[in-house]
C-alpha positions as CSV (number, residue, x, y, z in Angstrom):
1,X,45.7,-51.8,-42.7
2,X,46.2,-55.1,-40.8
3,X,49.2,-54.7,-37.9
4,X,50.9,-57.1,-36.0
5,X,50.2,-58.0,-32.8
6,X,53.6,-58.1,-31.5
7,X,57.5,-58.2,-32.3
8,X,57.5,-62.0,-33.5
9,X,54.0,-62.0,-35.3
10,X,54.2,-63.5,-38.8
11,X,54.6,-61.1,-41.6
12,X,51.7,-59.4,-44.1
13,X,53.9,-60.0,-47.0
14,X,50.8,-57.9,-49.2
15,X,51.4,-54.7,-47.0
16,X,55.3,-55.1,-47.0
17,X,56.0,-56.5,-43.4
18,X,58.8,-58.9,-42.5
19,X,59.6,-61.1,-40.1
20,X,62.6,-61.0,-37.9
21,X,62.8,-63.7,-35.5
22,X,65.3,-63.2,-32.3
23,X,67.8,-65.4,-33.9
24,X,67.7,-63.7,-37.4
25,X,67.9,-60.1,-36.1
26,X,68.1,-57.4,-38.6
27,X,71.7,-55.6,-38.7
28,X,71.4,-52.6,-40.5
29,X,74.5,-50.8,-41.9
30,X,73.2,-47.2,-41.5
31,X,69.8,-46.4,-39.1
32,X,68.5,-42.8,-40.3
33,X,66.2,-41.6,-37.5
34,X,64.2,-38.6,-38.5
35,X,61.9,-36.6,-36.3
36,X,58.1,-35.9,-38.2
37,X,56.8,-36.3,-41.4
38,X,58.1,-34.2,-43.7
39,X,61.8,-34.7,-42.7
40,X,61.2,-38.4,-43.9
41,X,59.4,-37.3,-47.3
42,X,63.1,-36.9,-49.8
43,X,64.1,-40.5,-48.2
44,X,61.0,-42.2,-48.9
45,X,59.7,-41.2,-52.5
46,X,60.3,-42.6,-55.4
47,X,63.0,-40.9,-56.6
48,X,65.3,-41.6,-53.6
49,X,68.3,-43.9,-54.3
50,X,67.2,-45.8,-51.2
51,X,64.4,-48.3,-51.9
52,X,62.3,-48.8,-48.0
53,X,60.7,-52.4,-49.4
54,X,59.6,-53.5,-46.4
55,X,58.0,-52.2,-43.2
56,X,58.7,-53.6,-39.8
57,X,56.2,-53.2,-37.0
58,X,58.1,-51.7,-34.2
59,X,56.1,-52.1,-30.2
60,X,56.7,-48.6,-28.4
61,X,57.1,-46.4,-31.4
62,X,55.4,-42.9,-31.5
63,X,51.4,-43.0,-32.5
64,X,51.8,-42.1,-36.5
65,X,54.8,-43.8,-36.6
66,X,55.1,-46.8,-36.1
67,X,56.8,-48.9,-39.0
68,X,60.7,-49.0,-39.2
69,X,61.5,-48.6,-43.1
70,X,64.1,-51.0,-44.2
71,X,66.0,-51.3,-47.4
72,X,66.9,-54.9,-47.7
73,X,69.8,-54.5,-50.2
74,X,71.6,-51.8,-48.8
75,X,71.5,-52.8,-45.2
76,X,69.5,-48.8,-44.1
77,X,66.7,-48.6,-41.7
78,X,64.7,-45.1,-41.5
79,X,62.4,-44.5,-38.4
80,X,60.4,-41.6,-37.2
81,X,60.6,-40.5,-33.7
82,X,57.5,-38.3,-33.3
83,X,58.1,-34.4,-32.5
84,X,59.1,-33.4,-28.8
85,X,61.8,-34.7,-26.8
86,X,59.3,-37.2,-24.3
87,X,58.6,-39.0,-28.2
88,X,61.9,-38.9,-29.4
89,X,63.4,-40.6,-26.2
90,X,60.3,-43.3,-25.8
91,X,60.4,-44.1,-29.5
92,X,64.1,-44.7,-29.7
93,X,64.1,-46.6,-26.3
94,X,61.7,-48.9,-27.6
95,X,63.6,-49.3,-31.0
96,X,67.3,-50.3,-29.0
97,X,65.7,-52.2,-26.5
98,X,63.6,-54.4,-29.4
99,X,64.6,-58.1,-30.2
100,X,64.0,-57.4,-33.9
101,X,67.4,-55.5,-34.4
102,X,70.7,-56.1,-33.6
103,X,72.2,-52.6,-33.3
104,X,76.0,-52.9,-32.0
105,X,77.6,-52.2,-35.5
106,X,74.8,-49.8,-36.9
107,X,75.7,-46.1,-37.9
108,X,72.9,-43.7,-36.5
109,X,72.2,-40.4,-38.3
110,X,70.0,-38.1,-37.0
111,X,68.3,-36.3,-39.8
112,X,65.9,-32.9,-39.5
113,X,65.5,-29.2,-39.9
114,X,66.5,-26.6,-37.4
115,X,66.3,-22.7,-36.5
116,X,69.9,-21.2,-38.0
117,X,72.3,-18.8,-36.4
118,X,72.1,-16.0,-38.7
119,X,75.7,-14.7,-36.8
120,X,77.6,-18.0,-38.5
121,X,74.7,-19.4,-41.0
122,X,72.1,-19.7,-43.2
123,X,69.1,-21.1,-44.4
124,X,69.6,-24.7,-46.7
125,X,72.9,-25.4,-44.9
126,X,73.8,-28.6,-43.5
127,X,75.6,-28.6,-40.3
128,X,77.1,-31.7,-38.9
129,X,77.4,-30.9,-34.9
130,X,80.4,-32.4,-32.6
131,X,78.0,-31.2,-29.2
132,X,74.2,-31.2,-28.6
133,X,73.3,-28.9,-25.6
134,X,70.0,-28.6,-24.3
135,X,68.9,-24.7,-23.1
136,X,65.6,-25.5,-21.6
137,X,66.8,-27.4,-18.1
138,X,66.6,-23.5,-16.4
139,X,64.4,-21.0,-14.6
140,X,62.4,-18.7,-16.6
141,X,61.6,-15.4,-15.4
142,X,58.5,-13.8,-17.3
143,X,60.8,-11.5,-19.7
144,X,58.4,-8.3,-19.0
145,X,59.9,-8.4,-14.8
146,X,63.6,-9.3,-15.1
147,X,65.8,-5.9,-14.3
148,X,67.0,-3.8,-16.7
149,X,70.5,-5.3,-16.3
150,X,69.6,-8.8,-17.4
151,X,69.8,-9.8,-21.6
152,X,68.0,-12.7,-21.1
153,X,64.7,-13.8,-18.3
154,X,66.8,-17.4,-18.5
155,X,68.8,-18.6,-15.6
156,X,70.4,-22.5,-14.7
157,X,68.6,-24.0,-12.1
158,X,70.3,-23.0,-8.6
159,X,73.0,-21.0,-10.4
160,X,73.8,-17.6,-8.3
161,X,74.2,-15.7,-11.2
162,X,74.1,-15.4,-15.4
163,X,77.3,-17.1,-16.8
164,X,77.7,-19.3,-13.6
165,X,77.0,-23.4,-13.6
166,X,73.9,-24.9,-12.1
167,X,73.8,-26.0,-9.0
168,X,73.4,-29.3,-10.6
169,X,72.9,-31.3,-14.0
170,X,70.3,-33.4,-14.8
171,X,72.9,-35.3,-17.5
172,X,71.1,-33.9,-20.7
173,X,72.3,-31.0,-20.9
174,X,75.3,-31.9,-23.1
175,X,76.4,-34.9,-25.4
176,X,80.0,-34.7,-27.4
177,X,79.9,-36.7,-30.4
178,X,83.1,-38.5,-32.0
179,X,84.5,-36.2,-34.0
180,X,86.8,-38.0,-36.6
181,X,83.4,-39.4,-37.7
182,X,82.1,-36.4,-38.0
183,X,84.7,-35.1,-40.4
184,X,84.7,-38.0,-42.7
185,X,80.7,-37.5,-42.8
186,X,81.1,-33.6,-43.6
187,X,84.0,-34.9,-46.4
188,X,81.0,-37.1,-47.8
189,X,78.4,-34.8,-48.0
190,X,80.2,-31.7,-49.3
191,X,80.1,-33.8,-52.5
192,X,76.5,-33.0,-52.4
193,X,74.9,-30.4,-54.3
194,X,72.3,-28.4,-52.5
195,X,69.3,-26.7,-53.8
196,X,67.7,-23.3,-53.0
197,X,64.5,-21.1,-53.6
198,X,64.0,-17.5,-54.8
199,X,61.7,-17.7,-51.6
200,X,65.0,-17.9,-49.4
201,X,67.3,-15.9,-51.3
202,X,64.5,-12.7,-50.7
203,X,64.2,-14.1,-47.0
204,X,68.8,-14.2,-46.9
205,X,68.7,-10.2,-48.1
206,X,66.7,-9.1,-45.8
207,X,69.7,-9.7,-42.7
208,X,72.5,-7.3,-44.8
209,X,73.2,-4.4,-43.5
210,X,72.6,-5.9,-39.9
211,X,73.9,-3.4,-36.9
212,X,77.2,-3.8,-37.2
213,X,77.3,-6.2,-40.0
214,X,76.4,-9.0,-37.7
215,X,74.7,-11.2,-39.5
216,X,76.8,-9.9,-42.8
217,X,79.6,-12.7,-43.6
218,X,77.1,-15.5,-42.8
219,X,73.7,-14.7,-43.3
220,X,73.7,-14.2,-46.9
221,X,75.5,-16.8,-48.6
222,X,74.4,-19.7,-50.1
223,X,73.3,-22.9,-48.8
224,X,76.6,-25.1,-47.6
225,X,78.1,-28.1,-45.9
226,X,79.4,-26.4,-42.4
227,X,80.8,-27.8,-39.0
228,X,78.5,-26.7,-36.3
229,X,76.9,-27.3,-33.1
230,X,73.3,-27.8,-32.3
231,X,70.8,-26.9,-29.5
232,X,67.7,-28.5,-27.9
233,X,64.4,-27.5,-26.4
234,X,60.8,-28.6,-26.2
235,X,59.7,-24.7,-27.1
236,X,60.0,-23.3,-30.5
237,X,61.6,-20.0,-29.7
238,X,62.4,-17.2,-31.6
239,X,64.1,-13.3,-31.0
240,X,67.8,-12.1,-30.5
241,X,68.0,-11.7,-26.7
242,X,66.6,-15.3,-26.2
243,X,69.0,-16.5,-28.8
244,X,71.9,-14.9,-27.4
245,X,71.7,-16.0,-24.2
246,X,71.1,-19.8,-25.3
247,X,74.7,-19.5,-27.4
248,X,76.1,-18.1,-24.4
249,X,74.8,-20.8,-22.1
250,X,76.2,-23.2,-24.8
251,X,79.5,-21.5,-24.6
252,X,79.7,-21.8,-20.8
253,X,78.4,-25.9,-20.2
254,X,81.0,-26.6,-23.2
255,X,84.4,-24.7,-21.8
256,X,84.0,-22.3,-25.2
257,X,84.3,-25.4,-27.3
258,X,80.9,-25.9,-28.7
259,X,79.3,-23.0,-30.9
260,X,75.4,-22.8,-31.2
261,X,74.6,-23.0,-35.2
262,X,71.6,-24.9,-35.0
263,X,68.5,-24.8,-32.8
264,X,66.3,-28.3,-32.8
265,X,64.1,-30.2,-30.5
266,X,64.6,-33.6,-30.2
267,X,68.6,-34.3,-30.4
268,X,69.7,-34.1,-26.6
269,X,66.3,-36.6,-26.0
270,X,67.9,-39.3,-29.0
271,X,71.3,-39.3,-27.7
272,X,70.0,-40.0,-24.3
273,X,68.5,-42.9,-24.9
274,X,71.4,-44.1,-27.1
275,X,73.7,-43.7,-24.6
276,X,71.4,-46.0,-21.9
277,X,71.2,-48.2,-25.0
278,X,75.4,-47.9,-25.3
279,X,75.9,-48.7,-21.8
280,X,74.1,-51.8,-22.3
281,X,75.8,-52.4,-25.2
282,X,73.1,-52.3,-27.8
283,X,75.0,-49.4,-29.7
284,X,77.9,-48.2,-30.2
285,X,78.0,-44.3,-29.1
286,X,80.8,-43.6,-31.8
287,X,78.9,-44.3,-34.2
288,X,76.0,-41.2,-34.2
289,X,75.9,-38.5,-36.8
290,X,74.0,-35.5,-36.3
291,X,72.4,-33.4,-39.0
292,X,70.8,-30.3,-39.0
293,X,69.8,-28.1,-41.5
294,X,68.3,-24.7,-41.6
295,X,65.0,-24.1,-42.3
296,X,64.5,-20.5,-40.5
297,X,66.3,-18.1,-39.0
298,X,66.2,-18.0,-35.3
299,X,65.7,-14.0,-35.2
300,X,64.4,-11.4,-36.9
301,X,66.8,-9.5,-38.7
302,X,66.9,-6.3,-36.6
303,X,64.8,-5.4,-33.5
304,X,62.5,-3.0,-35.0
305,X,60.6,-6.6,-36.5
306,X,57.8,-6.5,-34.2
307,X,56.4,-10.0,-34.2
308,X,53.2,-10.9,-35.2
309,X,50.3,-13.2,-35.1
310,X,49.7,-15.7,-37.3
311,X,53.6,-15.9,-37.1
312,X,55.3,-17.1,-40.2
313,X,58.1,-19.4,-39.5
314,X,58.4,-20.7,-43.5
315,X,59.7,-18.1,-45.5
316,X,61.0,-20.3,-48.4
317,X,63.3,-22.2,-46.4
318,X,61.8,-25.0,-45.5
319,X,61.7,-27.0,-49.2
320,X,65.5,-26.9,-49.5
321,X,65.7,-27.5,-46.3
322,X,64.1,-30.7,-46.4
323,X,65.5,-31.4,-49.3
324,X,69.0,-30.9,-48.7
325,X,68.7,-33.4,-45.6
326,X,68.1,-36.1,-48.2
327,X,70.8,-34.6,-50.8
328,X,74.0,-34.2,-48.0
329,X,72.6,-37.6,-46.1
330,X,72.4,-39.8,-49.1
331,X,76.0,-38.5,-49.9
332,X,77.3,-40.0,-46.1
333,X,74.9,-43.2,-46.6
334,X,76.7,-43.7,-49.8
335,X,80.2,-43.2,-48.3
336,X,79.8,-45.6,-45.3
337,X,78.1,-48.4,-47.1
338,X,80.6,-48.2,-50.4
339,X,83.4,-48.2,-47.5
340,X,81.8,-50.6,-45.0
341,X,85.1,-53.2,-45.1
342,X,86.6,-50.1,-43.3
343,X,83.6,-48.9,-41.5
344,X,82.1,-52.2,-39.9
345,X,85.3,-51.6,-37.8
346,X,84.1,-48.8,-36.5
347,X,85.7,-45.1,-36.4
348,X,88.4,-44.6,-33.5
349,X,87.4,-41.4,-31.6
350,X,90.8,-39.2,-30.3
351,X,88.2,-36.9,-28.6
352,X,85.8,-37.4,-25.5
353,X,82.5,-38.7,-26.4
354,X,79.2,-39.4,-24.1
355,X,77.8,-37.3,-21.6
356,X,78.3,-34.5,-19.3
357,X,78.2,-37.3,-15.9
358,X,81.1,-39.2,-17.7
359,X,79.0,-42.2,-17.9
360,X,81.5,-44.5,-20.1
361,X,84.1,-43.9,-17.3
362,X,85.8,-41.0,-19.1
363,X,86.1,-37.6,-17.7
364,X,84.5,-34.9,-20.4
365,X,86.7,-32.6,-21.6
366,X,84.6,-29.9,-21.4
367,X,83.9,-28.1,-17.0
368,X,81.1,-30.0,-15.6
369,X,80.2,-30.7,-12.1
């Protein structure tokens, strides 16, 4: 496939490429950023209701990746970051800081799968997420030394003890999003109706009758539209005690307010560089969406599951998973661009959003140092 050579090179119309020159910069309505492949398959086929006829060549964008998706008509864009945070923050650097776009009224959604909470949800729900907190800024200690006394080998950097602060952030640790967006995207897509596999139903059954009945209420239901919050890390990880002590670490940068749902990748890395790309007034930081949906549990259901190798991740959750991104999306896509007299005005936030430093001159709601 030809390419072109830079971010003003005329278009091959035979391969779907436009042109954008720096006076005729492309607004879109809605940007949909997704994180690899598969998250992107539901937007892009056929069958979607969006129709990506044209293919811009963005410079800096992650190695697999690197056409923006546009659909003309409705005024959506659709990227792919690349997997890891280092990807997702380069690639959506490069996409604010390009002359092809202007950005300042666009509505971002951040669109991908995630471990699930068994404690508060399940596989094939969609949770929409008011804070993003990342659990991998700490010291590890090699789980096999720690003492007896300690649930978890994780510890902030400098902190003198479990459940105390760091002795200083690095300002990714947290993001607070605006939340009356949020709840007129969770209004949108709860019109949606989700789909599920026999595959995940078997998987669901397998956490009743936890100790306790903790992962009773939640575990087992059916796929939903739910408020919740959302964590990030370059490792995959997987077992109760890390689990636990990554909500309680959420619990403690957040005052309590934020609840750990969701566990992704790439979310604190994206908001990052949206909020350098707000402060220079590219975007506008009230107007992100975040996504998640379950694809797997984030523990086993007891303690007496000894992992294994090859480990199995997928155990039928990932299809409806996938698929339900596209199904609850489409539903807020649809909402903001059938309401975009009231939208390209943007959505007042009553609550703090940005970063843990404060960097829009506010001071976070939430104890930070």
């Amino acid at each position: 496939m030809d390419t072109l050579e830079g971010p003003l090179s005329q278009p091959q119309e035979k391969h779907g490429y436009v042109r954008a020159d720096a006076g005729d910069r492309i607004a879109p309505k809605i940007f949909i950023i997704t994180m690899f492949s598969q998250e992107a398959t539901n937007w892009l086929s056929d069958e979607s209701a969006l129709k990506f006829d044209r293919a811009i060549r963005v410079p800096g964008l992650s190695h697999g990746h690197e056409d923006v998706r546009y659909d003309v008509e409705k005024g959506v864009c659709l990227m792919t970051t690349g997997m890891a945070l280092v990807n997702a923050a380069l690639s959506v650097s490069a996409l604010t800081a390009s002359p092809l776009f202007d950005l300042t009224k666009t509505y971002f959604i951040l669109s991908g799968i995630a471990g699930v909470n068994p404690k508060v949800a399940t596989i094939g729900s969609v949770a929409l997420a008011k804070f993003a907190v990342q659990v991998d800024i700490q010291l590890e200690f090699d789980g096999r030394e720690i003492p007896e006394s300690w649930t978890t080998g994780y510890l902030p950097i400098g902190a003198p003890s479990h459940g105390s602060f760091p002795s200083h952030f690095t300002g990714s640790e947290v993001f607070e999003l605006n939340d009356n967006l949020r709840k007129l995207a969770v209004s949108f897509a709860r019109v949606a109706d989700l789909v599920d596999s026999e595959a995940a139903v078997t998987n669901r059954a397998l956490y009743a009758g936890s100790v306790d009945g903790v992962f009773d209420a939640a575990a087992s239901q059916k796929p939903s539209i739910i408020e919740g919050d959302v964590t990030a890390s370059n490792m995959f990880f997987h077992g109760r005690h890390l689990a636990e002590g990554f909500e309680d670490l959420v619990k403690l940068y957040t005052s309590g307010q934020a609840k750990y749902y969701m566990t992704a990748m790439e979310d604190t890395a994206i908001l990052a560089a949206l909020l350098r790309a707000a402060l220079q007034e590219r975007v506008d930081f009230s107007r992100i969406i975040l996504m998640r949906v379950g694809s797997n549990f984030d523990r086993s259901p007891s303690l007496d599951n000894i992992i294994s190798l090859p480990f199995v991740i997928d155990h039928g959750g990932f299809q409806p998973a996938c698929r339900n991104l596209y199904l609850s999306g489409m539903k807020v896509v649809e909402g903001i661009v059938g309401n975009w007299a009231t939208f390209e005005k943007g959505i007042k936030a009553d609550n703090y959003i940005g970063d843990i430093f404060g960097s829009f001159g506010k001071t976070p709601d939430f104890k930070h140092i």
